[in-house]
N, C-alpha and C positions, 0 to 999 in steps of 0.2 A: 392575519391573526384576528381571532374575534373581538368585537366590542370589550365582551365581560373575560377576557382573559385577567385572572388573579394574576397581578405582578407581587415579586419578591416582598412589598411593602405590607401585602395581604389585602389590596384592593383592584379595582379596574379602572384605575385613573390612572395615566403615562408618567408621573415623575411621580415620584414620595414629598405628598404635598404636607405643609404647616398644619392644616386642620383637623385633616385625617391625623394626624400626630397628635395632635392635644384631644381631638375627640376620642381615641383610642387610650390615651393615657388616663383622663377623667371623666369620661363617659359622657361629655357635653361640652358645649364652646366654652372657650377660656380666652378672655379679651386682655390685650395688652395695654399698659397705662403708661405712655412715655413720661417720665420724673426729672425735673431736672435739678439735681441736689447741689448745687453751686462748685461744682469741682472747674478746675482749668484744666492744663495738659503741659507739659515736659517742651511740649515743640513751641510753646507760646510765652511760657515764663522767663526762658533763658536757661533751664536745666539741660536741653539737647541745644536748641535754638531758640527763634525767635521770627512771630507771623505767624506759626504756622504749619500744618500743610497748604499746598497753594488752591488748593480745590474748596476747601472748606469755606461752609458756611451753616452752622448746625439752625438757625434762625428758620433755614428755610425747609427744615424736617420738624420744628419744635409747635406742636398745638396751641390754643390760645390759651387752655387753662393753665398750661407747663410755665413755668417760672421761680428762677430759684429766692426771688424775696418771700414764696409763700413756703409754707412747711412743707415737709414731705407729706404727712395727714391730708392737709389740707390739699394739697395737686391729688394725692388719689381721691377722694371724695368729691371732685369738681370734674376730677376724668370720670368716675361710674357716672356721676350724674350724665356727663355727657354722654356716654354711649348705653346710657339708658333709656335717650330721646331718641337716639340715631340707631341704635341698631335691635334694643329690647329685645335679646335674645342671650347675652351674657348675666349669668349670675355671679362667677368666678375670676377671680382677675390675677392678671403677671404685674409686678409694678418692673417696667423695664427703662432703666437710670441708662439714657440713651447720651448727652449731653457731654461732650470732650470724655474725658477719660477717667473715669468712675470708681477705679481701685488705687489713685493720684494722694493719697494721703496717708498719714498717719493710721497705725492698725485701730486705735482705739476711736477715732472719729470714722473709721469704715464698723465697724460695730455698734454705735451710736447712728448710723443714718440708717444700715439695713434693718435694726431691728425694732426701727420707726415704722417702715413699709410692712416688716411682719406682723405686726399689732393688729391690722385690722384683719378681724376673719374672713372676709370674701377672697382677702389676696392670698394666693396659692402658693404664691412663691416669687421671684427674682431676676433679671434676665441682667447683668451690668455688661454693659459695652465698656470696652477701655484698650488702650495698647498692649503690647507685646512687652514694651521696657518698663509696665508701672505693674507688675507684680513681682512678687519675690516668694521665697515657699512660706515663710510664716504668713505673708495672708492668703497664699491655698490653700492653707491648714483649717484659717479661720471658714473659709468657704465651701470646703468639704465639713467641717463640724456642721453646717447651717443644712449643707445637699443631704443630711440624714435625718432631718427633721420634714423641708421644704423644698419644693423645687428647684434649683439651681441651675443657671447656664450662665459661664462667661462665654461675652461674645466679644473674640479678638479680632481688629483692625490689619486685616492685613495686605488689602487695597490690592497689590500684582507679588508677584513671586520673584521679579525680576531685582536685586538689588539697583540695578543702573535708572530703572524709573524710580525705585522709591525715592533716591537721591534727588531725583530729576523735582521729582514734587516736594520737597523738602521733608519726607514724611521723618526723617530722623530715628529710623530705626532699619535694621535688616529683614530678609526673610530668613536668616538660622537664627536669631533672636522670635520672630513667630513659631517658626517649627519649634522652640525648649518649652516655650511657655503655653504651644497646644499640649506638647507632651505631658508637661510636667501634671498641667491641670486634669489630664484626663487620666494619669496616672493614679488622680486621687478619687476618682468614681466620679468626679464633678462634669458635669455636662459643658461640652466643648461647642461654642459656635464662630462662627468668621465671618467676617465680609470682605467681599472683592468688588472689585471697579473695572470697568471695561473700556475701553476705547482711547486710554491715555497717551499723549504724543507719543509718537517712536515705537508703539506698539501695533508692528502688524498683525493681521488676521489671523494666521499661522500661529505666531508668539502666543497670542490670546487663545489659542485654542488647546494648545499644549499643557497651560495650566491646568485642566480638566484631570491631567493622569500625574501632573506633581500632587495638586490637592488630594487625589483620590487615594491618598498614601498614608495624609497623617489621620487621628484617631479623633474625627469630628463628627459631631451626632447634629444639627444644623450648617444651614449656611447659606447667605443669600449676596444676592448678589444685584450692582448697580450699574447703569449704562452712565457713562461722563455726560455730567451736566454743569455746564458753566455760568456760576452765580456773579450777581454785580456785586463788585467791593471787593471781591478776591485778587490774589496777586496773577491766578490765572487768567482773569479776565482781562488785564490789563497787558499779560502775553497774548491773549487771543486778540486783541483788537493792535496791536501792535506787530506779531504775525500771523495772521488766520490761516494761512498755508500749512503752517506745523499742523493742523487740526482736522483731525477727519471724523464726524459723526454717522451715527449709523441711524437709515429711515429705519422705520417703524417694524415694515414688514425686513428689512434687511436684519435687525437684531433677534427676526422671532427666527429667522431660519439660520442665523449665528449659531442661535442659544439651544437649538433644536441639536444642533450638533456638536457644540459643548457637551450639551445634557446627556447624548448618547453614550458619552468615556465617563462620565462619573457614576462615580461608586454610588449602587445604587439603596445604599443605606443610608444614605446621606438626606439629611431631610431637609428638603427645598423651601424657606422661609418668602423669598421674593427673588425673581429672577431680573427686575426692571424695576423703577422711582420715578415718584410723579414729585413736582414740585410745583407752587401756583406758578403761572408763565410771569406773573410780577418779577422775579427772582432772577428770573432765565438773561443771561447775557449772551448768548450763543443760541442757533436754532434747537428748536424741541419738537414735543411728539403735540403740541397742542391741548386740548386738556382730555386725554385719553385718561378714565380713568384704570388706578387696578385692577378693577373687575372685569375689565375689558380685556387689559391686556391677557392675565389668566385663558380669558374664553379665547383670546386670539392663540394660547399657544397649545391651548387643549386640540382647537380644531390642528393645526396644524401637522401636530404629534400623531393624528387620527389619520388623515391623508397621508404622512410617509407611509403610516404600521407603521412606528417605530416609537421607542419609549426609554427613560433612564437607564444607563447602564446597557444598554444594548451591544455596544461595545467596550464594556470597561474591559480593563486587560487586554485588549487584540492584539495591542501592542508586540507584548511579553508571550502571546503563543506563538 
């Protein structure tokens, strides 16, 4: 197949990448500003459990401006500045409230934090990460009110599709609890995203690979995804160094030719936010990729995708013919 073969996405690039997304929706780059508005999480307070998932540690995804003693104001205004040095190419911003579980509160203080972030004009719109168990419909009601004015996506946590792992990592939640609350959300016009994780104990290649054509079922307009990376301080870490046998990671080039073949059963509307996570190797308690960064990885899966001829969705549904 040729180079400039138009895919389903409307372009010649092998997945439905993040950029072409936003530069097709506002006609220019739109930079995200992680926030982090002081919320906890259900798995940490004692409402489900407590500690935790075992994986976590949000520290080692959180920027230096990000901090919830400072306003919300004031984190985005310290984020443009920052990617006003580093990347001078953003005019327009997402403020995305990455940090535990960001719809974790009362309706009227989730109304009081987003409509902090929407105040200032550069920002576009909203991206809140949170779980599957901290929504209810009156606040998709209030987030569909917000998705007719400004941009909107919830992005729901929903790590493996497997109930037996979520357990396994204390995430304290199901996946038919994720599948109501993609549904319900997307029910309401509101932009649906996910995150997945790969490589978690007990999960074979096979297993991992399979999720490709459960995901590729519910009604998700994003969705990225991350390779297991083991932070110091976590409860996992203290399972990895207590048995490292449970633990199998994947090299560098073994995840790009993984995720090449994930990528070929997903729906190929699905728009690929991140396929892989860098984190400083300070963080890392288990082996990592070094400090590969994103941009690397990206050019690593572009080439890749070029050498099969092969591209998203290439075989979604093979299955089902």
């Amino acid at each position: 197949m040729s180079q400039q073969q138009i895919f389903p996405w409307g372009d010649s690039r092998r997945f439905n990448s993040y950029s072409r997304y936003f530069k097709n929706l506002f006609g220019e780059r739109v930079q995200k500003l992680t926030i982090d508005a002081g919320f906890t999480c259900p798995n940490r307070d004692g409402k489900v459990a407590r500690g935790g998932c075992t994986f976590c540690l949000n520290d080692a995804f959180n920027p230096s401006y990000c901090s919830p003693e400072k306003s919300i104001r004031q984190q985005l205004e310290e984020g443009i500045e920052f990617h006003v040095k580093r990347y001078q190419k953003a005019s327009r911003y997402l403020a995305y409230f990455q940090a535990y579980s960001n719809t974790y509160a009362p309706l009227e203080r989730l109304k009081e934090i987003y409509s902090q972030a929407l105040d200032l004009p550069e920002v576009v719109g909203i991206v809140v990460g949170t779980r599957p168990d901290c929504v209810d419909e009156e606040k998709l009601d209030f987030f569909a009110e917000l998705s007719e004015k400004k941009y909107v996506t919830i992005e729901y946590g929903i790590e493996s599709c497997y109930n037996d792992t979520l357990e396994r990592v204390n995430r304290g939640h199901t996946y038919e609890q994720a599948v109501w609350a993609i549904e319900q959300t997307a029910k309401r016009h509101i932009k649906v995203g996910a995150h997945m994780m790969f490589g978690f104990p007990g999960e074979t290649r096979a297993r991992m690979l399979a999720q490709s054509e459960i995901l590729s079922k519910l009604p998700l307009n994003t969705i990225k995804f991350h390779q297991l990376q083991i932070f110091k301080g976590t409860h996992m870490a203290k399972e990895y160094e207590q048995n490292p046998k449970q633990f199998r990671f994947f090299g560098l080039q073994e995840y790009i030719d993984f995720f090449v073949e994930f990528l070929e059963h997903l729906n190929p509307s699905f728009v690929v936010e991140r396929f892989a996570g860098e984190v400083p190797p300070r963080y890392q308690a288990g082996p990592g990729w070094g400090l590969v960064r994103n941009e690397q990885l990206v050019s690593m899966l572009d080439k890749r995708l070029a050498e099969l001829d092969t591209w998203q969705g290439r075989l979604f549904g093979a299955s089902e013919r």
